[in-house]
C-alpha positions in Angstrom: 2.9 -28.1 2.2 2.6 -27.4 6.1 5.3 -25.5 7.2 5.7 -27.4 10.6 7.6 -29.5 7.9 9.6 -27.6 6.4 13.1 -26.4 8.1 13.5 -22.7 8.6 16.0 -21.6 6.2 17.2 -17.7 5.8 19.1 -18.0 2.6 15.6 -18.9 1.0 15.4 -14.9 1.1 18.2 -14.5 -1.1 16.1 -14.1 -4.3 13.6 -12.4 -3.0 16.2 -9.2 -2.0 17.3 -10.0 -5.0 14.0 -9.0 -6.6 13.4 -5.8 -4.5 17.0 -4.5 -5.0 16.5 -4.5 -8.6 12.9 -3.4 -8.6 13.7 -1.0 -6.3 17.5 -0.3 -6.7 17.7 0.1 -10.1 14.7 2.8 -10.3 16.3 5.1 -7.2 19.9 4.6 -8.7 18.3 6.2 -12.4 15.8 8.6 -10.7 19.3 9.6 -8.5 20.8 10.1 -12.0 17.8 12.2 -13.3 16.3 9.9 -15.9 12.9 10.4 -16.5 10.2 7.8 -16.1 13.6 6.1 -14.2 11.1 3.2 -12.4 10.3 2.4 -16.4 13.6 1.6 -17.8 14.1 -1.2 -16.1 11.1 -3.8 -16.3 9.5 -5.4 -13.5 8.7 -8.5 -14.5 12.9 -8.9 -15.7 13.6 -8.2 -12.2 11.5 -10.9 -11.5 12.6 -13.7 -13.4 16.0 -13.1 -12.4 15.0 -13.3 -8.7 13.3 -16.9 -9.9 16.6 -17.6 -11.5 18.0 -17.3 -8.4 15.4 -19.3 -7.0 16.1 -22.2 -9.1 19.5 -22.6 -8.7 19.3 -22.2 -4.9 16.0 -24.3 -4.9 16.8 -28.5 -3.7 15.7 -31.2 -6.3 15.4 -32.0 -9.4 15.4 -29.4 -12.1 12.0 -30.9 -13.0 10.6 -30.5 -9.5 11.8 -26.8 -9.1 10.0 -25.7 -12.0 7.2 -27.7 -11.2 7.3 -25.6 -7.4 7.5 -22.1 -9.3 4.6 -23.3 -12.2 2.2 -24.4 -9.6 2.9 -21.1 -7.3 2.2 -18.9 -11.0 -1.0 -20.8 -11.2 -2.4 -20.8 -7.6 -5.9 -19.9 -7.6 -5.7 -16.6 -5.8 -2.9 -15.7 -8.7 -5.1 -16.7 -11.3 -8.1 -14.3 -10.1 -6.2 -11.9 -9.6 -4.8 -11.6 -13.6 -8.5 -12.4 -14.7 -9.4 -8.9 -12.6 -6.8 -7.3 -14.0 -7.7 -8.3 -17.7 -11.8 -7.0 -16.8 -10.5 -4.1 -14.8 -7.8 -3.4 -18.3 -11.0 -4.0 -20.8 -13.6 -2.0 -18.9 -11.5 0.8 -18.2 -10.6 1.1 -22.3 -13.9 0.5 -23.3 -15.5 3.0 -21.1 -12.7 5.4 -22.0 -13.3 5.3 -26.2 -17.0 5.9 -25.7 -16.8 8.7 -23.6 -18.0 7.4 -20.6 -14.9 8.7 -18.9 -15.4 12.3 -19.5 -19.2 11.9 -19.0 -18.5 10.8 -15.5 -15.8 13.7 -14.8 -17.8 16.1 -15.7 -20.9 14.9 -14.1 -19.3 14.9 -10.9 -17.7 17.9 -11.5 -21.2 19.2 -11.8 -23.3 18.2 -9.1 -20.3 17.6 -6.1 -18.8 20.9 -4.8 -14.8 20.6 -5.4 -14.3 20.3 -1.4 -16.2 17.1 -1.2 -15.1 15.3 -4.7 -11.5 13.8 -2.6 -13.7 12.2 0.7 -16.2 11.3 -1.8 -14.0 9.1 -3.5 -12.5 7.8 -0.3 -16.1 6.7 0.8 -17.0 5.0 -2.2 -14.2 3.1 -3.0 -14.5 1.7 0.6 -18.6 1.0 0.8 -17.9 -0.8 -2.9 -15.1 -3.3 -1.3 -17.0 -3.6 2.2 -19.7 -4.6 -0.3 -17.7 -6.3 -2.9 -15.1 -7.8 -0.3 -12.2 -7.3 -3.4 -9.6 -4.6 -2.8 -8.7 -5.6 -6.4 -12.5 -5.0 -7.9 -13.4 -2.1 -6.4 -10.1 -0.7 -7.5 -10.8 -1.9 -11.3 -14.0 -0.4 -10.9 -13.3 3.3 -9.0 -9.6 3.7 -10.5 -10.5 5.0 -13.8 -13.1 7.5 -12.7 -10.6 9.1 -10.3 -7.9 9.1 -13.4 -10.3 11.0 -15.5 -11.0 13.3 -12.5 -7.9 14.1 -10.8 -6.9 17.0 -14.0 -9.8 18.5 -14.1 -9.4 19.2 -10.6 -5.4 19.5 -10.1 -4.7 17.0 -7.9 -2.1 14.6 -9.1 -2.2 10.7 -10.3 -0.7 9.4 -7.1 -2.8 11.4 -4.8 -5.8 10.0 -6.2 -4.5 6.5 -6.7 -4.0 6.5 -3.0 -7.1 7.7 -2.1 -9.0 4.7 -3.8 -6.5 2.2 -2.4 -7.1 3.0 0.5 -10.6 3.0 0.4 -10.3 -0.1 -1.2 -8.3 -1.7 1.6 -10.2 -0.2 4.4 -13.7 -2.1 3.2 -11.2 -5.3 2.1 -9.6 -5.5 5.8 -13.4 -5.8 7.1 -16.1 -7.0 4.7 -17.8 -9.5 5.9 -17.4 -11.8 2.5 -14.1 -11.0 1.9 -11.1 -13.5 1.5 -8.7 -12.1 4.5 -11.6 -12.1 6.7 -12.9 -15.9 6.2 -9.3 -16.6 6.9 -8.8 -14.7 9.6 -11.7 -15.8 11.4 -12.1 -19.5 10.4 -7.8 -19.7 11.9 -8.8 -17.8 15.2 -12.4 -19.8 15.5 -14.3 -16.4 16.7 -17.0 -15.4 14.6 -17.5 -12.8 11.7 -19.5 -9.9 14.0 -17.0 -10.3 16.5 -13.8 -9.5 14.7 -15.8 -7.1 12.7 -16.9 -5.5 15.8 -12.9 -5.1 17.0 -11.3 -4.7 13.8 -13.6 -1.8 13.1 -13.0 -0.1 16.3 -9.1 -0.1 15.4 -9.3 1.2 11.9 -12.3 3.7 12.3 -10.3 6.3 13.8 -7.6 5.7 10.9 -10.3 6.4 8.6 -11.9 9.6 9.9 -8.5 11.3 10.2 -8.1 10.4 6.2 -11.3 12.2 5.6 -10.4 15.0 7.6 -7.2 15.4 5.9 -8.8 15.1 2.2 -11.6 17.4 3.4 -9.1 20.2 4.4 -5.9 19.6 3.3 -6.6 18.5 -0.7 -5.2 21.3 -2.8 -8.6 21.3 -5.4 -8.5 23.5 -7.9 -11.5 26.4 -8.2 -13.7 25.1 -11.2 -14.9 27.3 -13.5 -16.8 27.2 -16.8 -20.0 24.7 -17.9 -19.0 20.6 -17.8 -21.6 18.8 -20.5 -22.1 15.4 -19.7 -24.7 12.8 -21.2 -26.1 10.5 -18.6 -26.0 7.4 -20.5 -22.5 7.4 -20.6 -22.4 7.6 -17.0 -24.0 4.2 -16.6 -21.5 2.0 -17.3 -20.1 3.0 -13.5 -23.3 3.5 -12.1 -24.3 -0.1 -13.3 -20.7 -1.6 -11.5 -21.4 0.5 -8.1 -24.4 -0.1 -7.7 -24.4 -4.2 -8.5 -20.7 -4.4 -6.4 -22.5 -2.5 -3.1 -25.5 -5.2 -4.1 -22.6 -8.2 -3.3 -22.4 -9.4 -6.9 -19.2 -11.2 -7.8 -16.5 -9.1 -9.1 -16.2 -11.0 -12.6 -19.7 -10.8 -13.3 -20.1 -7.1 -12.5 -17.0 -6.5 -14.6 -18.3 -8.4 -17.7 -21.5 -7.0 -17.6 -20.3 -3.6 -17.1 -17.6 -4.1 -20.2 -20.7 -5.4 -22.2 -23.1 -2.3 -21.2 -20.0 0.0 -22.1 -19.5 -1.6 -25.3 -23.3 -1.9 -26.1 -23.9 2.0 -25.3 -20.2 3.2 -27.3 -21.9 1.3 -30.5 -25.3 2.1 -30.4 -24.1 6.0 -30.3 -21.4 5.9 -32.8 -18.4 5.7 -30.7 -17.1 3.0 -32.1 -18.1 0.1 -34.7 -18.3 -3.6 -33.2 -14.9 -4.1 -34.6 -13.2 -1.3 -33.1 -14.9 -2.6 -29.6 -13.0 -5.7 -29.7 -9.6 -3.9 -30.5 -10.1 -1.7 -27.7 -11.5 -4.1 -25.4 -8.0 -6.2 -26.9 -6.2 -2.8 -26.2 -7.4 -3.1 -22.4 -6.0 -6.4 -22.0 -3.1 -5.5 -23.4 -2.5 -2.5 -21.2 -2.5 -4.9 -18.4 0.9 -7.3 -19.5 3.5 -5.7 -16.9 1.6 -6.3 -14.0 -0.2 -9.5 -15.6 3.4 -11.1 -15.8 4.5 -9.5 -11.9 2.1 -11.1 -11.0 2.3 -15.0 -11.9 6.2 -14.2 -11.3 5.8 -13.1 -8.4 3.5 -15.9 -6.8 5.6 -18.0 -8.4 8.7 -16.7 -6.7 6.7 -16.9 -3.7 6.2 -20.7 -3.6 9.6 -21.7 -4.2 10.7 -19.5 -1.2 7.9 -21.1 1.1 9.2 -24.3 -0.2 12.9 -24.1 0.5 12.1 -22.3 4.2 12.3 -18.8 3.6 8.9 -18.1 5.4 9.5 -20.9 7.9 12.8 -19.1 8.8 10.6 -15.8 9.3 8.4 -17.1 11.3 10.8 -19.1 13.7 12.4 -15.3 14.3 9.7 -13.9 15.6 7.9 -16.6 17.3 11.3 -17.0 19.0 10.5 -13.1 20.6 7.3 -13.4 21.6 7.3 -12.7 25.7 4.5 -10.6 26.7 1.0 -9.9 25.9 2.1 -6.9 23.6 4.8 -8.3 22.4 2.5 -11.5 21.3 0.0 -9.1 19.8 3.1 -7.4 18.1 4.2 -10.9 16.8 1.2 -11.8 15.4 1.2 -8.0 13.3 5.0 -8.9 12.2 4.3 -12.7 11.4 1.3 -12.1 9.1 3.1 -8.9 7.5 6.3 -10.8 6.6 4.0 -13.6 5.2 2.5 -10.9 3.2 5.7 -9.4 2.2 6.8 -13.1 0.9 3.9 -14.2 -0.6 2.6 -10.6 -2.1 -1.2 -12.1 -1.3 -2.6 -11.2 2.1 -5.9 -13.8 2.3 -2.5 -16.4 1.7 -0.2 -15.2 4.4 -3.3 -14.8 6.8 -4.0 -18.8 5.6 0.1 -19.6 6.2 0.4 -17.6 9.6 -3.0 -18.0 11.3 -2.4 -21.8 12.6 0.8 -20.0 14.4 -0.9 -17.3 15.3 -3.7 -19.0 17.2 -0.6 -20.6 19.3 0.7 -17.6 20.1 -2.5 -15.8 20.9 -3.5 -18.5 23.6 0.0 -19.0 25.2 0.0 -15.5 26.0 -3.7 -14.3 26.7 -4.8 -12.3 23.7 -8.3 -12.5 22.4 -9.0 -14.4 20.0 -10.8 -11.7 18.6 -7.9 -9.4 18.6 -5.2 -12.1 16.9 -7.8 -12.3 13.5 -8.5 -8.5 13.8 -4.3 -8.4 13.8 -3.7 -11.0 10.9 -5.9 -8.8 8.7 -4.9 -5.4 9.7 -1.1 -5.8 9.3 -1.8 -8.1 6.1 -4.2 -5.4 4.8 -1.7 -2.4 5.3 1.3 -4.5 4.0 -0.5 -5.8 0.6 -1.5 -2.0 0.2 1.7 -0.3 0.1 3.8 -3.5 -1.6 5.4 -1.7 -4.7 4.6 -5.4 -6.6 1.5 -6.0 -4.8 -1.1 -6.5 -7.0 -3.6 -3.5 -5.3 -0.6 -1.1 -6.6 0.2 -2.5 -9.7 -3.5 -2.2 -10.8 -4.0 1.3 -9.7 -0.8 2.1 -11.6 -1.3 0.6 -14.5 -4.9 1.9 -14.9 -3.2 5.7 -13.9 -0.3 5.0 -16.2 2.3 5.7 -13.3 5.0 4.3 -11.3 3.7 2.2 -8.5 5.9 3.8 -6.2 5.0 7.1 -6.8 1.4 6.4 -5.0 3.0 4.6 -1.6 4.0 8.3 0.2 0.2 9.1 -0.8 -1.5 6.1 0.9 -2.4 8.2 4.0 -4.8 5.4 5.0 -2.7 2.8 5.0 0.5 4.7 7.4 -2.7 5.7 9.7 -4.4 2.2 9.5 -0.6 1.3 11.2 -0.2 4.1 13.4 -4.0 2.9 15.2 -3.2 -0.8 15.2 0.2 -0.2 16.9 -1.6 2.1 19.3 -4.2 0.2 19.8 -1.5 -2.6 20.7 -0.1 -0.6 23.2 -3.1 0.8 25.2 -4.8 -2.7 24.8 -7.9 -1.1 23.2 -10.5 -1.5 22.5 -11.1 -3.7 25.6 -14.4 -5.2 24.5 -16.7 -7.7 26.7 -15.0 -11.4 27.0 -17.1 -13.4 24.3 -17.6 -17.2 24.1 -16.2 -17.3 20.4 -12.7 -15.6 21.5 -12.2 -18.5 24.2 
C-alpha cells in the first residue's frame, strides 16, 4: 500500500516498544540480576508474538483481515530469502563442522597468516565476498563459521569476531553494485550505479581504513605456538564459496553447492556415513529456529505497523523538520533509519522512504547522488547493529551467542555513522555536478 494513503498514526508504535522492551528489557533486568546466559531465558520470538498480539488487537478490521496483514508481511519475499539463507548458512556451517573442515581451515590459516594480520584479513574478506555477492546475509553464512572456529585459537572473543565479519559484510552490502539496497537506492533517486558508488565510497572508505587500523594494532592476538595440521581438502568447502561468491554467483546456489562438496568430501573420508549427513545437515537447520521464527515475526509485525500508520507517522515527524540543506541531508539519514528500524529490512525501508526522499532532496538542493548514497548508508548501519536484524541474529546464532553481545564490537558500523554525519556537516565529498543527480 502507498503510504501517501495511509494516515500517520503514532500509537501504531505501541507494539513495536512493546517488542524491544521485552527483547531488550527483560535480558538487562536478568543480566542486572546476575543470571547467566540472561538474553536466553527469555525467547525472542515470545517477545515477538506478544508484540503481534498487541498488534492485532490495536490493528482496524476484521479479525480476518489483520491476520491476513501480519501472514502476508511473514511471507514477503525479502523474509522468505532471508530464512532460506539462514537454513543454507545453518546446514553448511554443520556440515563443514562434522567433517572437519572447520579445524582444517583454522589451522591452515593459522599456518600460513602471521597472528597480526588474521583480524584485517577477515575484515577484508568478508567485505570483497559481499561487494561481490551483494548479500550482507551470504557472505556472513559463508565467513561466520571460519571466524568461530578461529577466534580460540587465537584469544579473541565470539563478539569481537562476529563484529568484524559484519561489518565487512555491511561495508561491501552498502556499495555492491548488484546488491538489493543499492538498486533501490538508485532506481528512487534516478542517478546511476557509478555515480552513487563513486560518493557512497568516498563516505565510508575512511570508516573502513580506521577499522583496519584499529584491528591491525589494537586486536589483543594471542602469540601461537606449537605445529597446526591441516588437510587441504577440507579446506575446500570455503575456498569453493569465496571464490564462486567474489565470481557473483547467487548466494543459494553457492550455498548448496558448497553444503553438497562438504557433504561429498566428509563421506568419501569417513567422517560421516550418508545418513549421518542428512542428520547433521537436519541438525544445521535446526540450529537456525530462533532466528528463523524472529524473523517471519518480525516482518510480520512490521507490516501490520506500516499498515495502521506507524511508519507514516515517522515519516511525517521528520519531514515536518526538514529546513536546510543539512538538515534535509540529515532527514533523509533519520527517514530511511526509522524505516529500517520498523521494518528490520534495509533494501525495504530504502524502497518505503526513497519516493520521500527524492522530494526532500530536490526542495532543498541536495544531490541526487548524495540522497541514494544517504538512504543506504544510514539503512546499512541501522540493519547492522539491530539486536533482531537478521545480519545479527545469523552471526549469533552461527557463534552461539547473544546478539547483543556483538553491537559494542561493530566498530565499522559506529565509524560508518561518525563519516556520514561528518560528511553531512562539511558537505563532502563535493564531487563534479553530474547529469544523473539533476
Amino acid at each position: 500500500m502507498d503510504q501517501k494513503e495511509i494516515k500517520p498514526n503514532g500509537w501504531a508504535l505501541i507494539p513495536l516498544f512493546v517488542f524491544l522492551f521485552l527483547y531488550l528489557g527483560v535480558g538487562l533486568f536478568l543480566t542486572y540480576l546476575g543470571v547467566e546466559m540472561a538474553f536466553y531465558e527469555f525467547p525472542a520470538p515470545i517477545a515477538a508474538l506478544i508484540g503481534i498480539v498487541v498488534a492485532v488487537f490495536m490493528a482496524r478490521g476484521t479479525i480476518d483481515e489483520r491476520i491476513k496483514t501480519f501472514i502476508n508481511g511473514a511471507g514477503e519475499e525479502g523474509i522468505v530469502i532471508m530464512c532460506m539463507i539462514y537454513l543454507l548458512a545453518g546446514a553448511f556451517s554443520a556440515v563443514v563442522e562434522g567433517m572437519g573442515g572447520v579445524e582444517s581451515t583454522v589451522n591452515l590459516g593459522l599456518t600460513m597468516v602471521p597472528a597480526r594480520l588474521l583480524l584485517p584479513g577477515l575484515f577484508l574478506i568478508s567485505a570483497f565476498i559481499s561487494l561481490a555477492m551483494g548479500t550482507s546475509m551470504g557472505t556472513i553464512g559463508a565467513v561466520a563459521p571460519i571466524a568461530v572456529g578461529l577466534g580460540p585459537e587465537i584469544g579473541v572473543s565470539m563478539p569481537v569476531m562476529m563484529g568484524i565479519v559484519i561489518g565487512g559484510a555491511m561495508f561491501g552490502d552498502n556499495l555492491s553494485i548488484i546488491s538489493d539496497t543499492t538498486i533501490a537506492a538508485t532506481q528512487t533517486q534516478g542517478v546511476k550505479m557509478k555515480d552513487k558508488f563513486k560518493m557512497n565510497f568516498l563516505i565510508v572508505l575512511p570508516a573502513a581504513i580506521i577499522s583496519l587500523i584499529i584491528l591491525l594494532f589494537v586486536g589483543d592476538v594471542a602469540a601461537l605456538d606449537g605445529d597446526y595440521p591441516f588437510e587441504i581438502i577440507k579446506v575446500l568447502p570455503y575456498i569453493f564459496v569465496l571464490v564462486f561468491a567474489l565470481m557473483g554467483v547467487n548466494v543459494f546456489v553457492v550455498l548448496f553447492l558448497g553444503l553438497v562438496l562438504a557433504g561429498l568430501i566428509g563421506v568419501v573420508y569417513g567422517d560421516f556415513t550418508a545418513l549421518e549427513l542428512s542428520q547433521a545437515a537436519y541438525q544445521g537447520f535446526t540450529d537456525m529456529n530462533e532466528v528463523f521464527f524472529l524473523s517471519l515475526f518480525a516482518g510480520g509485525l512490521a507490516a501490520m505497523i506500516r499498515k495502521e500508520g506507524g511508519l507514516a507517522f515517522l515519516v511525517d515527524q521528520i519531514s515536518r523538520r526538514v529546513k536546510t540543506r543539512k538538515g534535509a541531508e540529515l532527514g533523509i539519514g533519520a527517514l530511511s533509519a526509522a524505516a529500517d528500524i520498523c521494518t528490520a529490512n534495509n533494501t525495504v525501508a530504502i524502497i518505503i522512504s526513497g519516493p520521500l526522499a527524492k522530494n526532500i532532496a530536490l526542495e532543498n538542493g541536495v544531490d541526487l547522488r548524495r540522497s541514494a548514497s544517504m538512504l543506504d548508508i544510514f539503512a546499512s548501519v541501522t540493519q547492522g547493529m539491530l539486536p533482531y536484524g537478521a545480519q545479527i541474529l545469523l552471526a549469533g546464532s552461527l557463534a552461539g551467542i547473544s546478539p547483543l553481545t556483538i553491537i559494542p564490537n561493530l566498530h565499522y558500523n559506529f565509524l560508518m555513522l561518525g563519516c556520514v554525519l561528518l560528511a553531512i556537516y562539511l558537505g563532502i565529498p563535493n564531487l563534479k555536478p553530474s547529469e544523473d543527480s539533476a
